[in-house]
C-alpha positions in Angstrom: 21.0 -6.4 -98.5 23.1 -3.5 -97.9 20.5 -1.5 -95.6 20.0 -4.7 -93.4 24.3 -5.0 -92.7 24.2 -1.1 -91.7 20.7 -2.2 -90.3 21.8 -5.1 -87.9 25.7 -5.0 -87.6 25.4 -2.4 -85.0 22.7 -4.3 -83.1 25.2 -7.3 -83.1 28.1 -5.2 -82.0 26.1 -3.9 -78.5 25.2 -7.4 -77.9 28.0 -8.7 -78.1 29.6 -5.7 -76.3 26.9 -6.1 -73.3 27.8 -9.8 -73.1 31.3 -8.9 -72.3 30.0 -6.5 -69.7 27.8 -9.2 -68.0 31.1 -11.4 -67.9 33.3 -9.0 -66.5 30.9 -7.4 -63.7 29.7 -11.1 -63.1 33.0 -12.1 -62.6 34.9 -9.5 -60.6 31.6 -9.1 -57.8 31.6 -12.7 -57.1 35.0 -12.5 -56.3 34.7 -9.7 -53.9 31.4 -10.9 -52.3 33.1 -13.3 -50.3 35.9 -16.3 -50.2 34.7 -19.5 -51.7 37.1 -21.5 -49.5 35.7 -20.4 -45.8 32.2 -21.0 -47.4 32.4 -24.1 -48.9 35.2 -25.9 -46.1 33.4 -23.7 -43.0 34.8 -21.2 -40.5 36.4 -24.3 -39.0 39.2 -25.4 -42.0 42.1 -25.5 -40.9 44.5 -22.9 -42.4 46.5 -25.2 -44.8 43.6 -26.8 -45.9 42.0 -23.3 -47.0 45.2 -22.3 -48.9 45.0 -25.9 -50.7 41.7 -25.3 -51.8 42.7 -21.9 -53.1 45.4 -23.1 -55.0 43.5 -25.9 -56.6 40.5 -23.8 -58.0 43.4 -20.4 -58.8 41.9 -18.2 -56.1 45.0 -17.2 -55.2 46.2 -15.2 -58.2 45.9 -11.7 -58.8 42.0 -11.3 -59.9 43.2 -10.1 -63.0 45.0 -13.1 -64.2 42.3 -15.3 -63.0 40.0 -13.3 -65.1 42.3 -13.8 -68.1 42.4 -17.3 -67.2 38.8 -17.7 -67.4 38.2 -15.5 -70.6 40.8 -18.2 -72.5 39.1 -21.1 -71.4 35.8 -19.5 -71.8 36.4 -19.2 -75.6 37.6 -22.7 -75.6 34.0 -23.8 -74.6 35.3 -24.1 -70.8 33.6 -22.8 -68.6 34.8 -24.1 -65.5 34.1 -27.2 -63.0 31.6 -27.1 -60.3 33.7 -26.3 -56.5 31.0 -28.2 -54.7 31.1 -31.5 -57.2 34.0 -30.9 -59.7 31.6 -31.6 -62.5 31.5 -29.4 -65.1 29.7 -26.1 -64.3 27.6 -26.2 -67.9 26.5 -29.9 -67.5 25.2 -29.1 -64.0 22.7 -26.3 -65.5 22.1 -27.9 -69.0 20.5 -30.7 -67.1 18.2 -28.4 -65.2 17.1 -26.1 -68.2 14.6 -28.2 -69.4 12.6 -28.4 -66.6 13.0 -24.0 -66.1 12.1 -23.8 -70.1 9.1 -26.3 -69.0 7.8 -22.9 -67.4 9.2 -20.1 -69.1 7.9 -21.0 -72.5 4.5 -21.6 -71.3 4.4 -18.1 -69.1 5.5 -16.2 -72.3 3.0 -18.1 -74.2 0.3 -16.9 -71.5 1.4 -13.2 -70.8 0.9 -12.9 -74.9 -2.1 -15.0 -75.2 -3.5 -13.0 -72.7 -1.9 -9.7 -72.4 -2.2 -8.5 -75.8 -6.0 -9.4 -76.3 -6.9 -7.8 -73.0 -4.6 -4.6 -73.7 -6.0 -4.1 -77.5 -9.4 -5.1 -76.4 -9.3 -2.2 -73.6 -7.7 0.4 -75.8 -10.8 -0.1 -77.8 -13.4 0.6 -75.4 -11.1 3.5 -73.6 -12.8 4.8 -70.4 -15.7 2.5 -70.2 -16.2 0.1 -67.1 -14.7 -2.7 -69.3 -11.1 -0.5 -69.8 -11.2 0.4 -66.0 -12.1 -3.1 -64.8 -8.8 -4.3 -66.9 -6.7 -1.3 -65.3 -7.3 -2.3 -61.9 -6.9 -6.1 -62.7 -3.7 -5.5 -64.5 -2.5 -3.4 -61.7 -3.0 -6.1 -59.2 -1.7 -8.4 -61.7 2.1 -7.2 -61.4 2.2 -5.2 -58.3 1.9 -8.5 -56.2 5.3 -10.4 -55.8 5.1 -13.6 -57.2 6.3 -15.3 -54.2 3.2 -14.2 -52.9 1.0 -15.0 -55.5 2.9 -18.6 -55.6 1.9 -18.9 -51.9 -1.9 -17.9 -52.2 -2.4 -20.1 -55.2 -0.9 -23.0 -52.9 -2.8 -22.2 -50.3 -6.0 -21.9 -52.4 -5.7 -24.8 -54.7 -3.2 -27.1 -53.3 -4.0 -26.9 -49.6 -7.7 -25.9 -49.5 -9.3 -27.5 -52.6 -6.8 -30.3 -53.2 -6.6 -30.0 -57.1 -3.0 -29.5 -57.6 0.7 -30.3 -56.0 2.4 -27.7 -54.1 5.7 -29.4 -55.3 8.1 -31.2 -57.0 7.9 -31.5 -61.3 6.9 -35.5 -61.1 3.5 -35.1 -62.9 1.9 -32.6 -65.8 -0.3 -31.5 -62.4 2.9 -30.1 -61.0 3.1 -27.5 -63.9 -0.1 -25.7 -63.8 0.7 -23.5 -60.6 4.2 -22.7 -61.0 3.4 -21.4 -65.0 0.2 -19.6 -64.0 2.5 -17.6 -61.1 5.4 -16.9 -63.5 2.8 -16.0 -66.4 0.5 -13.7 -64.7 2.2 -11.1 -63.8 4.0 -10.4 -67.5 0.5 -11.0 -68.8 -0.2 -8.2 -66.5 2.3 -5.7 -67.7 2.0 -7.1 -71.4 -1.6 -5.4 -71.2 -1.3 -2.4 -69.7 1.8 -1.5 -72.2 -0.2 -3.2 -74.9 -3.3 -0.2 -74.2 -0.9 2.4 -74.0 0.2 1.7 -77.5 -3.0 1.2 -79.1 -4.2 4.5 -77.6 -0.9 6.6 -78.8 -1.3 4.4 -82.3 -5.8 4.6 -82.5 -5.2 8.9 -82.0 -2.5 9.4 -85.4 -4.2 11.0 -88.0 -3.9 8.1 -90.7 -5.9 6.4 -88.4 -8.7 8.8 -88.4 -8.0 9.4 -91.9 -8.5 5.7 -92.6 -12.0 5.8 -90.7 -12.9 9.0 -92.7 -12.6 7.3 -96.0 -14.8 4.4 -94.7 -13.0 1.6 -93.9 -14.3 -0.5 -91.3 -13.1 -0.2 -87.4 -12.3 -4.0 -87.6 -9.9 -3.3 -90.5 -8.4 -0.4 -88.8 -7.4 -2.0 -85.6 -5.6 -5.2 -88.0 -4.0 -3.3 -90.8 -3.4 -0.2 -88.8 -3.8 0.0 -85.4 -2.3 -3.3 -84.3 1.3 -3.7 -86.8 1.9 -0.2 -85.9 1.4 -1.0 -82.0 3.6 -3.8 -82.1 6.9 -2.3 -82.5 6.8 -0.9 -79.0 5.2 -4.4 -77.7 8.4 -6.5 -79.2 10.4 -4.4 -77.6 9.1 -5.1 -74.2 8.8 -8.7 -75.2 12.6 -9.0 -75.6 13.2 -7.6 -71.7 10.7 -9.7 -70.5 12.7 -13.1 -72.0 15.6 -12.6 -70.1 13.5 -11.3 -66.9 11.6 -14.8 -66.7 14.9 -16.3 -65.7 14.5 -14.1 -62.5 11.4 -14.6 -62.1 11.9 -18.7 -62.3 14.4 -18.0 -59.4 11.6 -17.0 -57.0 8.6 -19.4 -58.1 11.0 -22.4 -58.1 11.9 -22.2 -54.3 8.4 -21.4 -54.0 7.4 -24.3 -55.5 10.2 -26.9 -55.4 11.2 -26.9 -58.7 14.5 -28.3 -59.5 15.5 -25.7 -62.4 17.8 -23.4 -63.0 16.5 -20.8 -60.6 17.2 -23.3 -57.3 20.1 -24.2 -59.0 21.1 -20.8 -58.9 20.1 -19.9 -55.3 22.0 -23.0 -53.9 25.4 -21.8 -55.8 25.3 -18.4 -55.3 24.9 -19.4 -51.1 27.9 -21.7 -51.6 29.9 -19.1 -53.9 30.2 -21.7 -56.2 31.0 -19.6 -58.8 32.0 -21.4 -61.7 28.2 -22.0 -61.8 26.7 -18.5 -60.7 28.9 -17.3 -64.1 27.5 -19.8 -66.3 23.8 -18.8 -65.0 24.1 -15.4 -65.8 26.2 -15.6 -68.8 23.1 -17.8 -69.9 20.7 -15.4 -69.1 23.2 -12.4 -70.9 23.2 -14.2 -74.3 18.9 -14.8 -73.5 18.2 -11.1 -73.2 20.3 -10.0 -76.0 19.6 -12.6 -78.3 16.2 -12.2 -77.4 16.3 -8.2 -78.6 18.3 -9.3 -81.4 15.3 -11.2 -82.4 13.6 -8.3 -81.8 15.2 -5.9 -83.8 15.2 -8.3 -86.8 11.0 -8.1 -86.3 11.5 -4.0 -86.5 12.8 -4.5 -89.7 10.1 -6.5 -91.4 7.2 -4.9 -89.2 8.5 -1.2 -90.6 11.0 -1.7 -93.3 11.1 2.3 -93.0 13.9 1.6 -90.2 16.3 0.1 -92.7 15.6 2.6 -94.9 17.0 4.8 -92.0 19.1 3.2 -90.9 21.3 2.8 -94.7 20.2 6.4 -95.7 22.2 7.8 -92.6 25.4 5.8 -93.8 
């Protein structure tokens, strides 16, 4: 019990400390991108009006106490109303999460489903046609933008063949292009990383000291090759979380899709910030959560890092 606190208190204490980071940076850039009040009343408000609207949302306080002000009410669970609507900022993008997780937990599923196979399954057969035919595939795979990608597969299979919607989220049709876009490319880079592993992993010497005493390749790759392959793998698993947010941001105005990601190009052209913070604070506590998680998995994959970890202490 002891080796896991030294093991996972530090872990929390970054998290938490790159949450704060987020917040601040998040905040203070918004505010010096541009004034909310010409954006949202136009170029042609009249001067008064401006100044209302400056007073009513606290824009015109020293940036420091307005980032006080938000901090307290922040830790209160307020996170601030929308400028455009006055709703609350949260309800406005807890109401369009399910829909984003709709295609972010499918995607994941798919760049795992299919990346690690495909990886694993080239490491194995290094240098052949099959391992180069994967490289070049993979390569493809995440060099073009998925904006593009989103675009040819409409084109394809909406406009030419007629199979599926180009738009909207009204029927299970609807989900199949927008998930295989957002999925292929992690799947794409989930290989590639995935064969570099297994290669650095298949060329240790217990792993040719485990084939020298007999023991089948098929055993090898599961009780060897693969756990110890993983580590690296989770790691990468844990970034990619947080970056299918971004990701969602470009196949949703691609596609129409009224998550989070139009939700956040909509505020962020209307510096309606109340709602850009609670976006990215959102997609902050995903990515370090997420490599929380991760680290966590380090300790029962290789409980040789808690051992480490408590020894140093």
């Amino acid at each position: 019990m002891t080796s896991f606190v030294y093991y996972i208190a530090p872990k929390i204490l970054r998290a938490a400390l790159s949450i704060v980071v987020v917040v601040t940076l998040t905040f203070v850039v918004l505010r010096a991108s541009g004034d909310p009040a010409l954006q949202i009343l136009g170029p042609s408000a009249r001067a008064p009006d401006l100044e209302a609207f400056r007073q009513r949302w606290g824009l015109d306080q020293p940036l420091y106490i307005q980032y006080v002000h938000y901090l307290w009410a922040a830790l209160q669970g307020d996170f601030g109303n929308s400028m455009l609507g006055g709703r609350p900022a949260m309800q406005l993008v807890l109401e369009r999460m399910p829909l984003t997780l709709a295609l972010m937990l499918p995607a994941l599923a798919l760049n795992v489903l299919i990346g690690i196979p495909i990886g694993a399954y080239a490491a194995m057969h290094r240098d052949s046609w099959i391992d180069r035919c994967v490289m070049m595939l993979t390569v493809l795979g995440f060099t073009v933008p998925s904006f593009v990608l989103g675009l040819l597969f409409i084109l394809i299979f909406s406009v030419t063949l007629g199979l599926f919607p180009s738009g909207g989220a009204d029927k299970w049709q609807s989900f199949v292009l927008p998930v295989l876009t957002l999925g292929i490319g992690g799947a794409a880079v989930i290989a590639r990383f995935t064969r570099s592993a297994m290669i650095e992993v298949l060329s240790q010497l217990y792993v040719v000291a485990a084939s020298a005493k007999g023991v089948t390749w098929r055993q090898v790759i599961h009780y060897h090759a693969l756990p110890n392959a993983l580590i690296p793998i989770l790691t990468l698993l844990g970034l990619m979380l947080g970056g299918q947010v971004a990701g969602a941001v470009l196949v949703e105005a691609v596609f129409g899709w009224p998550g989070i990601g139009q939700l956040l190009v909509i505020s962020v052209g209307n510096r309606d910030l109340a709602v850009v913070q609670v976006i990215l604070l959102l997609v902050a506590l995903t990515m370090t959560s997420a490599n929380l998680m991760m680290d966590l998995l380090y300790g029962v994959i290789d409980p040789r890092l808690r051992t480490n970890r408590s020894a140093s202490h």
